[in-house]
The first five atom37 places (N, CA, C, CB, O) and aatype in JSON, in Angstrom:
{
  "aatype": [20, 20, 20, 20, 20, 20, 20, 20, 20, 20, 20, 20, 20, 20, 20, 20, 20, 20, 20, 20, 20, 20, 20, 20, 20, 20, 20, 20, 20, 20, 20, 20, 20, 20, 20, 20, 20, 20, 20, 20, 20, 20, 20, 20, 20, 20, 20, 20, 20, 20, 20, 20, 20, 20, 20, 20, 20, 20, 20, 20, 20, 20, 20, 20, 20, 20, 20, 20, 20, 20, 20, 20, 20, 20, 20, 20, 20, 20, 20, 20, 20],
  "atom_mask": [
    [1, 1, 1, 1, 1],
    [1, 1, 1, 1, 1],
    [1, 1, 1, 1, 1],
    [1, 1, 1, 1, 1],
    [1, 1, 1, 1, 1],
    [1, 1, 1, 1, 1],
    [1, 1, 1, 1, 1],
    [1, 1, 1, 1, 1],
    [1, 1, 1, 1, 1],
    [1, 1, 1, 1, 1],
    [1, 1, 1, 1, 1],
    [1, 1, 1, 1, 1],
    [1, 1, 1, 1, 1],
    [1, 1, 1, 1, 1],
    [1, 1, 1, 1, 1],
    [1, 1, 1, 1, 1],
    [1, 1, 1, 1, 1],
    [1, 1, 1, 1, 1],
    [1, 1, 1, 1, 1],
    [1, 1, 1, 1, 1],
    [1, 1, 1, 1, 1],
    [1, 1, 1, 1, 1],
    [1, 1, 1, 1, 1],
    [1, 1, 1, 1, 1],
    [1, 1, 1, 1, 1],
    [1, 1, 1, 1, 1],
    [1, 1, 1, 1, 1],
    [1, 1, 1, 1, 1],
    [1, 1, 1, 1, 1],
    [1, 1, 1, 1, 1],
    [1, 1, 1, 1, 1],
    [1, 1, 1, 1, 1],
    [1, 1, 1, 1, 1],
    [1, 1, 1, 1, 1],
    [1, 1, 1, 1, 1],
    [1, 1, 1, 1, 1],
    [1, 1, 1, 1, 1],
    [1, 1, 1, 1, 1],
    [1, 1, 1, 1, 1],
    [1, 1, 1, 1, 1],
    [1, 1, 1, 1, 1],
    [1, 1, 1, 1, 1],
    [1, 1, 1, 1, 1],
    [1, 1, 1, 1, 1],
    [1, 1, 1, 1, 1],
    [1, 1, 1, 1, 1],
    [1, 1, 1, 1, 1],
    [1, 1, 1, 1, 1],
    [1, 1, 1, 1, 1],
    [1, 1, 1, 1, 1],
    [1, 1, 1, 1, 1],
    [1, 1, 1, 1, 1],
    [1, 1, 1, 1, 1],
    [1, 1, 1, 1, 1],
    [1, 1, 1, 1, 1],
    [1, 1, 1, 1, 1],
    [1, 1, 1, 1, 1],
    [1, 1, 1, 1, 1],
    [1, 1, 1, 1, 1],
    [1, 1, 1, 1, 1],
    [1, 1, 1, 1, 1],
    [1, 1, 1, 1, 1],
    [1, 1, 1, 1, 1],
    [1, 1, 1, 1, 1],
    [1, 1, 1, 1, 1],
    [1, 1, 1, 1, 1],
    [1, 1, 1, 1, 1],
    [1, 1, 1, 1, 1],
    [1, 1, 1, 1, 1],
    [1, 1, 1, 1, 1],
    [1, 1, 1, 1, 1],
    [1, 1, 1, 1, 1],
    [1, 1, 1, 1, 1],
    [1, 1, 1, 1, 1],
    [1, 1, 1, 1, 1],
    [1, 1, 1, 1, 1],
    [1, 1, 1, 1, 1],
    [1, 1, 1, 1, 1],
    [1, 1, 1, 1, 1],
    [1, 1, 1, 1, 1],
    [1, 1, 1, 1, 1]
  ],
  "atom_positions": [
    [[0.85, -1.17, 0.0], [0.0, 0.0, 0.0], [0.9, 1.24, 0.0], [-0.97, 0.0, 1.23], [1.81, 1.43, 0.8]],
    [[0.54, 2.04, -0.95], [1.56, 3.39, -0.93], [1.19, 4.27, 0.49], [1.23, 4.53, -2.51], [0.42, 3.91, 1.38]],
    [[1.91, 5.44, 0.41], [1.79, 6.56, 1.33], [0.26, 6.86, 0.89], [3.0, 7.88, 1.11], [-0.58, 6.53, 1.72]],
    [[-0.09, 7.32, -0.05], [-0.99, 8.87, -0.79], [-2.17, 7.35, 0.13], [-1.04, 9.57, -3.57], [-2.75, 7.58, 1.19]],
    [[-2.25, 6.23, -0.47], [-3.3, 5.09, 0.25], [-3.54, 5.14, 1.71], [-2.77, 3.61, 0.06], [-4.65, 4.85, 2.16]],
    [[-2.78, 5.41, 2.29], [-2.69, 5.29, 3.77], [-3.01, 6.9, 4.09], [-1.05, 4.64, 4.38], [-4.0, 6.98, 4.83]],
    [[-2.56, 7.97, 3.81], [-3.3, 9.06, 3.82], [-4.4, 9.29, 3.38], [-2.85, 9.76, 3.46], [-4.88, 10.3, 3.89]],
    [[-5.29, 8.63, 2.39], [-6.16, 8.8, 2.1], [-7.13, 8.09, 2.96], [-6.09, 8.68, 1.01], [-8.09, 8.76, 3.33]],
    [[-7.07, 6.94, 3.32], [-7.61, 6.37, 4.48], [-7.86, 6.84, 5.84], [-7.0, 5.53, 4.63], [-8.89, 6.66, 6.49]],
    [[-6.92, 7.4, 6.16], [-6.82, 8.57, 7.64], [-7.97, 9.45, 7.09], [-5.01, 9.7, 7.94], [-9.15, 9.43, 7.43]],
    [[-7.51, 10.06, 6.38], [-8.66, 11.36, 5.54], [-9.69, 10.68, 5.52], [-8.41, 11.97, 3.84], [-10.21, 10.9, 6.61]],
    [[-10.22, 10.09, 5.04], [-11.59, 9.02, 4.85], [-12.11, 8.96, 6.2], [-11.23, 7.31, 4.29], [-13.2, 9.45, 6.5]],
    [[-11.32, 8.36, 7.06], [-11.71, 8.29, 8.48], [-12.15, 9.79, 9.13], [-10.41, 7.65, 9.29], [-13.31, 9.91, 9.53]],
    [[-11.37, 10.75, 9.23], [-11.71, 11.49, 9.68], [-12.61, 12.4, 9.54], [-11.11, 11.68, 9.81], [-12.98, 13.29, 10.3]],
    [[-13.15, 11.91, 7.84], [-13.98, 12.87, 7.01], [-15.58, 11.92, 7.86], [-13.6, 12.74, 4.72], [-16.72, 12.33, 8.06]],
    [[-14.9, 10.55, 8.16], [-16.97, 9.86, 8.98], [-16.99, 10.27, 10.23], [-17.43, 7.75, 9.27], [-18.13, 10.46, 10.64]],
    [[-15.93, 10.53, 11.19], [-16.05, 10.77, 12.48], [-16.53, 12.54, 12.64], [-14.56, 10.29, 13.19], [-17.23, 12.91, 13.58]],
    [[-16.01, 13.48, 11.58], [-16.0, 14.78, 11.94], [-16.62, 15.19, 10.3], [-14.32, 15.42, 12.55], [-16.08, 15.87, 9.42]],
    [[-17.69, 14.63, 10.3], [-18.23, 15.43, 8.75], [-18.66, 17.08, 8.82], [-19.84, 14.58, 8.18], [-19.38, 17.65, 7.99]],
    [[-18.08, 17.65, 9.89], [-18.31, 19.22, 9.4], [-17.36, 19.45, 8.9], [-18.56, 20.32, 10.29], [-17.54, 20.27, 7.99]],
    [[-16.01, 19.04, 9.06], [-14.73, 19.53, 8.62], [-14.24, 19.36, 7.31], [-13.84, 19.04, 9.35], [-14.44, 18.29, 6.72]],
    [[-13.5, 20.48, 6.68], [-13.16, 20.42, 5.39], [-11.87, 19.98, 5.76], [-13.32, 21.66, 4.5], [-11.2, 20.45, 6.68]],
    [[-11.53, 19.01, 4.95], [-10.52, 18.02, 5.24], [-9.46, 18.14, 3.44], [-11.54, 16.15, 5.7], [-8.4, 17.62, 3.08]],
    [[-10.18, 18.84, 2.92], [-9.43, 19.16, 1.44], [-7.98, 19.59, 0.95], [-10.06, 20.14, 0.95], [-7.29, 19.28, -0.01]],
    [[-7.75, 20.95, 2.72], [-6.82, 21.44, 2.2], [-5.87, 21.42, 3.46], [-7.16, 22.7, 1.5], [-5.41, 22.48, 3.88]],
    [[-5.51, 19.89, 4.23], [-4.76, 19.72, 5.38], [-3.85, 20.04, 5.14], [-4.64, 18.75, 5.93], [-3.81, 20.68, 4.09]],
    [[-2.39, 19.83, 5.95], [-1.44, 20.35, 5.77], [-0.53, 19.52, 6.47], [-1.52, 21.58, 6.03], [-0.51, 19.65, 7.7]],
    [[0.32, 18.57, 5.87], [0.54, 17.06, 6.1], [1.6, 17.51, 7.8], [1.64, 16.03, 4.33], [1.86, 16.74, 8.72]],
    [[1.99, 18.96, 7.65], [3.06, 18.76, 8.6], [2.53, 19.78, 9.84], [4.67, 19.16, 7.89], [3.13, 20.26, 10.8]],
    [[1.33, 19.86, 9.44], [0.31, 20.6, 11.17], [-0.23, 19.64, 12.11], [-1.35, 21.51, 10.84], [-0.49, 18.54, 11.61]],
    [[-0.42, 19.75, 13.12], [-1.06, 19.08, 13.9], [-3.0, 19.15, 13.26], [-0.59, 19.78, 15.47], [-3.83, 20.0, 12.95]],
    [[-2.86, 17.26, 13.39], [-4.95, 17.78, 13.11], [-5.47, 18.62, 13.88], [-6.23, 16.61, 13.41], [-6.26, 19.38, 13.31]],
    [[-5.34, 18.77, 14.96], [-5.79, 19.15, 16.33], [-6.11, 20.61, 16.03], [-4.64, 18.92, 17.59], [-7.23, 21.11, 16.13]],
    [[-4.98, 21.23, 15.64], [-4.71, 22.76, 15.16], [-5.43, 22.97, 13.7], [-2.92, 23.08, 15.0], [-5.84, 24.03, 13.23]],
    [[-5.46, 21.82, 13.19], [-6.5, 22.1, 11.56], [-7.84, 22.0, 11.63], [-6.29, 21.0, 10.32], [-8.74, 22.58, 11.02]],
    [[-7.83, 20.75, 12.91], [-9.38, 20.59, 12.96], [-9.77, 20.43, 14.33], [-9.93, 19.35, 12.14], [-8.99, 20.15, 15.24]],
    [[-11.15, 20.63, 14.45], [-11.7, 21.25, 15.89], [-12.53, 19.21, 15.84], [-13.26, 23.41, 15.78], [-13.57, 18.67, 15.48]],
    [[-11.08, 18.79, 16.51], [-10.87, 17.62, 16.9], [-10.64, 17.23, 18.52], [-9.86, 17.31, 16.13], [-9.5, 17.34, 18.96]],
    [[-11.76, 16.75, 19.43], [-11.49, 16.73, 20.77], [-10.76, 15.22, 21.18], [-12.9, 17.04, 21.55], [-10.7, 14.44, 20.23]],
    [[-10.31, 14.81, 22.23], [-9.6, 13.64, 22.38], [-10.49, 12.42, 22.19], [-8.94, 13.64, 23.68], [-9.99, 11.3, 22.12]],
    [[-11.86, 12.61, 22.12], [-12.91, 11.5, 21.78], [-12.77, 11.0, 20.14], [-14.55, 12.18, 22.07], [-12.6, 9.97, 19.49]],
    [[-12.93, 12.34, 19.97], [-12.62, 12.06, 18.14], [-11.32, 11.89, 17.71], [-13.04, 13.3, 17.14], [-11.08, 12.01, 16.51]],
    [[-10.6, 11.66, 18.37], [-8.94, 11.29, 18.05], [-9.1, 9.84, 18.65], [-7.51, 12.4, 18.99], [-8.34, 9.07, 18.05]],
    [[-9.79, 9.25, 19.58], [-9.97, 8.0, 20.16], [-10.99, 7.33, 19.18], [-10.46, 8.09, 21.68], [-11.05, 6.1, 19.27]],
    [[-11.79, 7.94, 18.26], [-12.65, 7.44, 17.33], [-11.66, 6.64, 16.21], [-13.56, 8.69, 16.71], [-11.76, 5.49, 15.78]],
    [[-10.76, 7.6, 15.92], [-10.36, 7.73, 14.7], [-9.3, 6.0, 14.88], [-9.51, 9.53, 14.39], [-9.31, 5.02, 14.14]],
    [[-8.45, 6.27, 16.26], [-7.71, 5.1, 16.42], [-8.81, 3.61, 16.42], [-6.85, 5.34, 17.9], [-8.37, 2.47, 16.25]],
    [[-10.29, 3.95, 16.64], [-10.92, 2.86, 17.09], [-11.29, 2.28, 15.4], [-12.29, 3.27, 18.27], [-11.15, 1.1, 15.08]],
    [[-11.69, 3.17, 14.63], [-11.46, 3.02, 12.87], [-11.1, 2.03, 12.47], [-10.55, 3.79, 12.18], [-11.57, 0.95, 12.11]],
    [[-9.31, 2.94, 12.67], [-8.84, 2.12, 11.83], [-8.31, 0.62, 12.71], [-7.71, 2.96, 11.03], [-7.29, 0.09, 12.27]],
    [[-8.86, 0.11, 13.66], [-8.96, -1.44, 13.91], [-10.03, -2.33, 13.5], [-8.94, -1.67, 15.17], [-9.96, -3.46, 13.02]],
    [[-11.25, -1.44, 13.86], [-12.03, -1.64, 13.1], [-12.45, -1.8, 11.6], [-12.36, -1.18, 13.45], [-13.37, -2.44, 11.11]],
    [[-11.64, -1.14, 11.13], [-11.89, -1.23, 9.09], [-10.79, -1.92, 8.7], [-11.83, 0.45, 8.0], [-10.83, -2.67, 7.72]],
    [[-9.63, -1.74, 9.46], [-8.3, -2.18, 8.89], [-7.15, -3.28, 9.79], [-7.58, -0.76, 8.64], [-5.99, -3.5, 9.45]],
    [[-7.82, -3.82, 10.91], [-7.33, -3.94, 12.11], [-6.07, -3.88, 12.13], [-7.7, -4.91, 12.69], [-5.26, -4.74, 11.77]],
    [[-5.82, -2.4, 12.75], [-4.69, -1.7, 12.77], [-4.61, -1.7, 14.37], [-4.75, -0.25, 11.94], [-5.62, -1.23, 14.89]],
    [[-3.61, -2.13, 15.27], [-3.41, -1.48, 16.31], [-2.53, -0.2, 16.98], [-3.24, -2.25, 16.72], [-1.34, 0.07, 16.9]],
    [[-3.33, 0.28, 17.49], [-2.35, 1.36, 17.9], [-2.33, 1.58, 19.19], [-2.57, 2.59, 17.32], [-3.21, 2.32, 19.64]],
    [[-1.13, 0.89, 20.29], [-0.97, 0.97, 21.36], [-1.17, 2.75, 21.92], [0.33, 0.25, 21.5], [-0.78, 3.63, 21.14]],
    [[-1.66, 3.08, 22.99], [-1.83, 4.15, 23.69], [-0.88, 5.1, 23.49], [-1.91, 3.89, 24.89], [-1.05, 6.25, 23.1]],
    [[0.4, 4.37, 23.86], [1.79, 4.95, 23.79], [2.15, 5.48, 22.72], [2.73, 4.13, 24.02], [3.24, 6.06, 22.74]],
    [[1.6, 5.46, 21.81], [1.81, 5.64, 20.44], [1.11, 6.33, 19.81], [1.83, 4.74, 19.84], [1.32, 6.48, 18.61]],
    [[0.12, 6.91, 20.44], [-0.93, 7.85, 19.96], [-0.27, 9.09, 18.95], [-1.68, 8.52, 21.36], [-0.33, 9.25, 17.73]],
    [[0.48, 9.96, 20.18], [1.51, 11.23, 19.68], [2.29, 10.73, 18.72], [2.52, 11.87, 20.79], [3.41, 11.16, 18.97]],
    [[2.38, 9.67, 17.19], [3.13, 9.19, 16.38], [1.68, 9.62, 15.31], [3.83, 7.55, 16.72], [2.04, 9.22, 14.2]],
    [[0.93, 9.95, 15.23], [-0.34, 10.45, 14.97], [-1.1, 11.99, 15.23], [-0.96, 9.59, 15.59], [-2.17, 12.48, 15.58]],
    [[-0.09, 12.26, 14.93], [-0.31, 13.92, 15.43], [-0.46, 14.52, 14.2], [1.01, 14.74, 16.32], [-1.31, 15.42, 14.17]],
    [[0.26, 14.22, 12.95], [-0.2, 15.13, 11.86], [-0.12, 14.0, 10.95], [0.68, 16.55, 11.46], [0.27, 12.87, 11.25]],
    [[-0.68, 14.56, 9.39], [-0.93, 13.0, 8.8], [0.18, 12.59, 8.12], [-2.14, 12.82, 7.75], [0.26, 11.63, 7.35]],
    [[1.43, 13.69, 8.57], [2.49, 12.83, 7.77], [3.38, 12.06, 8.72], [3.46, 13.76, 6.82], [4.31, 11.38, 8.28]],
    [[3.06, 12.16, 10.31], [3.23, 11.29, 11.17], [2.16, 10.14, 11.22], [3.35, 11.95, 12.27], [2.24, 9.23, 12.05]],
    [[1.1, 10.25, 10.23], [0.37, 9.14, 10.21], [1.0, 8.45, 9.59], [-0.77, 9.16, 9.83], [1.46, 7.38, 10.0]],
    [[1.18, 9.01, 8.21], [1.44, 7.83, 7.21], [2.93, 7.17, 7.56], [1.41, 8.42, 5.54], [3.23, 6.17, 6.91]],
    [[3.76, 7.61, 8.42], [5.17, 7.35, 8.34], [4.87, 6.06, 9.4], [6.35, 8.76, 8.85], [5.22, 4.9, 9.16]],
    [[4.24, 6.45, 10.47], [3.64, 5.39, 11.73], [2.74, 4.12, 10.91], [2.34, 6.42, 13.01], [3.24, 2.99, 10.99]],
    [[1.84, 4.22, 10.37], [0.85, 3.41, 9.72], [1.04, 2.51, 8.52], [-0.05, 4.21, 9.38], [0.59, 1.38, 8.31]],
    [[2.01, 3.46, 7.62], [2.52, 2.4, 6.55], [3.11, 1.43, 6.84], [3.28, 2.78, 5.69], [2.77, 0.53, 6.08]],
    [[3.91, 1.07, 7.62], [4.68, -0.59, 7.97], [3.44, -1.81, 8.23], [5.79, -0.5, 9.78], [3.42, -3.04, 8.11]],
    [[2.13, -0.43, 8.79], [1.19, -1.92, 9.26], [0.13, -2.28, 8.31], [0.3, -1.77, 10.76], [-0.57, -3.3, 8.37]],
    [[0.08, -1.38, 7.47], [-0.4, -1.64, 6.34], [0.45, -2.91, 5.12], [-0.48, -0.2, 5.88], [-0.17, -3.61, 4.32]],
    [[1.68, -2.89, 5.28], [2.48, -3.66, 4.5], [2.24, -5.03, 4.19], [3.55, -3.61, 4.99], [3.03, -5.64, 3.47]]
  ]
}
């Protein structure tokens, strides 16, 4: 699975948990948090996702490896592999 796949998936996700947010014009190296009016429930959604759609785990500890989506995709692509 490429990068742009695994970002697009995050995006996907975050576009069902938070459908007010325009998610078009992120900015791979901001925090979501700071792009989007994202509370720690909807950041706990988003990890619950992708186990759910993709069973992806993402230990607790590891959350802050998920802070912007180009710390997603760098964290997420190996488990996608």
């Amino acid at each position: 699975m490429t990068a742009a796949n695994v970002r697009q998936i995050v995006i996907d996700i975050i576009s069902d948990i938070a459908p007010d947010e325009d998610v078009t014009n992120l900015d791979d190296k901001i925090s979501l948090r700071e792009q989007l009016d994202l509370d720690s429930m909807d950041f706990l959604d988003i990890v619950m996702e992708l186990r759910k759609r993709h069973r992806v785990e993402v230990p607790q500890e590891d959350y802050p490896k998920l802070a912007t989506l180009e710390s997603c995709v760098t964290y997420l692509s190996p488990k996608f592999a």
